[in-house]
C-alpha positions as CSV (number, residue, x, y, z in Angstrom):
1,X,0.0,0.0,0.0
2,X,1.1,3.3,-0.7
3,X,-0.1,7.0,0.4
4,X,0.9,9.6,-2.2
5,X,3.0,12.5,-1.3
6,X,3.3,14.1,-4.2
7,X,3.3,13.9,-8.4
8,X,5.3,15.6,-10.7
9,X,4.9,15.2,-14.9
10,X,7.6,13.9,-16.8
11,X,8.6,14.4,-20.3
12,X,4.9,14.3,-22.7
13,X,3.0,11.5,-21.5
14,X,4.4,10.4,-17.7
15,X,4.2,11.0,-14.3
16,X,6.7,10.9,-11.3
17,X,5.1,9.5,-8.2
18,X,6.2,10.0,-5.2
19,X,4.8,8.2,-2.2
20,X,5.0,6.5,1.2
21,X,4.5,2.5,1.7
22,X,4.1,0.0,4.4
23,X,7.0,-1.9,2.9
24,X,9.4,0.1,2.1
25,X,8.9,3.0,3.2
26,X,9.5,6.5,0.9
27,X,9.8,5.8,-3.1
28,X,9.4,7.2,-6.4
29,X,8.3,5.3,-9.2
30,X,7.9,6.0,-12.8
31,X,4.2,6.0,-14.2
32,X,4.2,6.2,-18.2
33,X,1.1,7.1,-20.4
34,X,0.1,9.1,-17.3
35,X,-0.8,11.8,-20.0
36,X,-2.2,10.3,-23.8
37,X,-2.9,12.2,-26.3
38,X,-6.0,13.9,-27.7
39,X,-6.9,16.0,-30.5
40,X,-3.2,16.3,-32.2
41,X,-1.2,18.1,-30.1
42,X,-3.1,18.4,-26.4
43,X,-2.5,15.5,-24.2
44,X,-5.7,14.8,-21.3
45,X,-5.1,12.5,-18.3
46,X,-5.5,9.4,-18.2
47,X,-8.4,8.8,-16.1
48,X,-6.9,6.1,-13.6
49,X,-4.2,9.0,-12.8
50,X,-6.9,11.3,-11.3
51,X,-7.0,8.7,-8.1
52,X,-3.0,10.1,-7.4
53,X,-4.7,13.1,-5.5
54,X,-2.5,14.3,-2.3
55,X,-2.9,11.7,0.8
56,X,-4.7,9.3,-1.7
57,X,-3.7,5.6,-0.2
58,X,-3.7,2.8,-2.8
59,X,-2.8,-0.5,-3.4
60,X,-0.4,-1.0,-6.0
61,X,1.9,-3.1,-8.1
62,X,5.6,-2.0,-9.6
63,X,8.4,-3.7,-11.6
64,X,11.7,-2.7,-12.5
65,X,12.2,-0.6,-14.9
66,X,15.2,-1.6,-17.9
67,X,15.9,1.9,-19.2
68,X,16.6,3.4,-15.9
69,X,17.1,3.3,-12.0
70,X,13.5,4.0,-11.1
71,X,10.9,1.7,-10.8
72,X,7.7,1.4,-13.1
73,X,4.3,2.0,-11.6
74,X,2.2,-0.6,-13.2
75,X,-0.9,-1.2,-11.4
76,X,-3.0,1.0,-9.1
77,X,-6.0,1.1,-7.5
78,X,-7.4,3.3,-4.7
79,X,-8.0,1.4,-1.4
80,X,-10.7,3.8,0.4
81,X,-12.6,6.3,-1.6
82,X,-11.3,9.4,-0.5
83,X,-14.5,11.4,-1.2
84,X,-14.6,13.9,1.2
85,X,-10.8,15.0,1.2
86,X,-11.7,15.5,-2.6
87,X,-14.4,17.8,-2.4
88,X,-14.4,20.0,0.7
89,X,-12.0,22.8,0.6
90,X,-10.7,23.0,4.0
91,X,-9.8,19.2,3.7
92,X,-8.3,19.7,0.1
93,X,-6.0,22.8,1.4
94,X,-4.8,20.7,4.5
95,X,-4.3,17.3,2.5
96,X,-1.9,19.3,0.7
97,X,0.0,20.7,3.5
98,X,0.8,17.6,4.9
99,X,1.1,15.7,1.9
100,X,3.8,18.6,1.1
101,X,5.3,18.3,4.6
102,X,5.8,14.7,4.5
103,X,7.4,15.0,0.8
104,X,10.0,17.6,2.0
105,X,10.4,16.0,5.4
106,X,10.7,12.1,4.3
107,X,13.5,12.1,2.3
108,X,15.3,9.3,3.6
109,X,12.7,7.2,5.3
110,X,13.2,3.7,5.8
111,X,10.6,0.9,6.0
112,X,8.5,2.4,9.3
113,X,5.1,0.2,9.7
114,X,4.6,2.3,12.4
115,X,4.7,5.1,10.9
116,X,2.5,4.3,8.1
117,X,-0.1,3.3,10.8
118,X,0.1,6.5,12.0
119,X,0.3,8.0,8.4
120,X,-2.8,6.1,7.2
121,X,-5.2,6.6,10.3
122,X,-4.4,10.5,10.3
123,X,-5.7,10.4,6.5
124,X,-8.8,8.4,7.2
125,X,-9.7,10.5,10.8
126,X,-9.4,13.8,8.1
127,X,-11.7,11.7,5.4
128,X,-14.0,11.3,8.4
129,X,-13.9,14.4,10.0
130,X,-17.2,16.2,10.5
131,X,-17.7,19.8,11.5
132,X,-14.8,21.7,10.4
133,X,-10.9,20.8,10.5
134,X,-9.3,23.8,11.1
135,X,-7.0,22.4,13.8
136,X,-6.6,19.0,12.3
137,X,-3.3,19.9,10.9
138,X,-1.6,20.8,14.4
139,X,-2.9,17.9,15.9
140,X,-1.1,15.5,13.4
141,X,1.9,18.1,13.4
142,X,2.2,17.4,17.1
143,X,2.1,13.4,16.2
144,X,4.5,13.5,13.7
145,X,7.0,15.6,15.3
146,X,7.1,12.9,17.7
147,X,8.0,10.0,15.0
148,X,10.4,12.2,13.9
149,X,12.2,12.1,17.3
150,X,11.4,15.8,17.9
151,X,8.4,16.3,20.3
152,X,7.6,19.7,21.2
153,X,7.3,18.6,25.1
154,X,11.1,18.0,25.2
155,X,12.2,21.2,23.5
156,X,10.4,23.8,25.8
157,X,13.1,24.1,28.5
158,X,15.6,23.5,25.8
159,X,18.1,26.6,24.9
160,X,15.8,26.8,21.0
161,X,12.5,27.6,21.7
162,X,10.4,28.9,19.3
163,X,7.2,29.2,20.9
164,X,5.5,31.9,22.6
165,X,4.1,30.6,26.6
166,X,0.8,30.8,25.1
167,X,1.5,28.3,22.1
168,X,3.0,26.0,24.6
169,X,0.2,26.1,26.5
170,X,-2.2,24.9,23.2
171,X,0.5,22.6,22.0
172,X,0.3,20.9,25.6
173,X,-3.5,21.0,25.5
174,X,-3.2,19.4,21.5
175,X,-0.8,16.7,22.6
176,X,-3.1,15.5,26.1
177,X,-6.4,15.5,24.4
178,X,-8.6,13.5,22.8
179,X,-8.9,13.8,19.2
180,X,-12.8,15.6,19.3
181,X,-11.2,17.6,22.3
182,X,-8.3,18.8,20.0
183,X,-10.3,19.5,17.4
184,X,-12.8,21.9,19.3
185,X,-9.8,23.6,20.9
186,X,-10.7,27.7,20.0
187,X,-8.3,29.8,18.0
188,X,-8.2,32.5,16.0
189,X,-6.8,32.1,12.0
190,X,-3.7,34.2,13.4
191,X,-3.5,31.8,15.9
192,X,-2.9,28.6,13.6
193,X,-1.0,31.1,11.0
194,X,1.7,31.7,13.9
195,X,1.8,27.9,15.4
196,X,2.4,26.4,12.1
197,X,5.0,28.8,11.5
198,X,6.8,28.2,15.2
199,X,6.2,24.3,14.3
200,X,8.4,24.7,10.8
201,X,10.8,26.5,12.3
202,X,11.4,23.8,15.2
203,X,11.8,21.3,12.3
204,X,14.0,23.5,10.4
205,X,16.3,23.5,13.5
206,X,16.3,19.8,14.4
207,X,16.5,18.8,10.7
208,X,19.5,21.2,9.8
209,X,17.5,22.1,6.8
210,X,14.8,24.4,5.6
211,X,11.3,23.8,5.0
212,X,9.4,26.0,2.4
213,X,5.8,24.5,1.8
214,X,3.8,26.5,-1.1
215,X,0.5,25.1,0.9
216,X,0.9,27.3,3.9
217,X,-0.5,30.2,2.3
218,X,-3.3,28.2,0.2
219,X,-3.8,26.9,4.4
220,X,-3.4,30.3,5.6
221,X,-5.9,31.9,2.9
222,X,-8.7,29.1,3.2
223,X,-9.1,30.0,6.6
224,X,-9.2,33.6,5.9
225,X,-12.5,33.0,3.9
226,X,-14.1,30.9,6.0
């Protein structure tokens, strides 16, 4: 099984995919006729590409591939109808910020079952999410900092410290609660806008390496509107 992190067209007709599996952890593989062609010169879709949305999860079967180092995607199909991360705009604009996080920030991964439990329940809880999600993203932010052997608990007394005692005080509240509890946690639109951005910058520091995600203002202006 694989969750995709991100896609990127090669050349006329493929598609790079880039993704995260239970067995062996991060890959890219090499999906050709992604893109066929249609009235001369325009190229459409193919339609079996459209299920490679961000955070789609999907079973899947790849070879080797004889004219170069990466594999061939050969077969895929989704394993859960992803419906609702799909259609509603909150969920779209969140799916990609973590789908982009997890491509910047999983660029080594080994084989982690673990971590694609994880991985996989967060994308199904978002899928199943009702009312609205605006804090889903620092809720799984505050999970995955932890599989990434940085939890924010640890750092507050250390000598980098980022956050303001007020965000340590919701980040605390966020990593004790239940997931409905975390979810109905108040804050403004400012308030998310400067967590997310003390969050990266904790990463940057423990990773040695910076962190520029396009989604954060398609994050930040979603919940402007809403």
């Amino acid at each position: 099984m694989m969750i995709v992190l991100h896609t990127l067209k090669y050349g006329d007709t493929s598609l790079i995919v880039h993704g995260y599996t239970r067995e062996e952890g991060r890959v890219s593989f090499l999906l050709r006729g992604a893109f066929r062609s249609s009235q001369g010169r325009r190229r459409s879709p193919n339609p079996g590409a459209v299920i490679l949305h961000p955070l789609s999860i999907v079973n899947y079967v790849a070879s080797g591939n004889p004219r170069g180092s990466m594999a061939l995607l050969k077969e895929f199909t989704p394993k859960y109808r992803l419906h609702s991360i799909r259609e509603d705009f909150d969920k779209i604009s969140i799916a990609m910020f973590i789908s982009e996080l997890l491509y910047r920030t999983l660029l080594h991964s080994e084989r982690d079952e673990d971590l694609y439990g994880f991985l996989e329940d967060a994308v199904l809880r978002l899928e199943t999410l009702e009312g609205s999600p605006a804090n889903f993203h620092l809720w799984f932010l505050d999970r995955y900092s932890a599989f990434l052997g940085f939890p924010f608990e640890k750092g507050f007394d250390l000598d980098y410290n980022p956050f303001t005692p007020q965000q340590i005080s919701r980040l605390m509240i966020l990593h004790e609660s239940a997931f409905e509890d975390a979810m109905a946690l108040p804050m403004t639109g400012n308030d998310r806008k400067d967590l997310i951005g003390a969050i990266i910058r904790w990463l940057e520091y423990h990773t040695g390496s910076r962190i520029e995600l396009r989604s954060v203002a398609v994050l930040h202006r979603i919940s402007e509107i809403r």
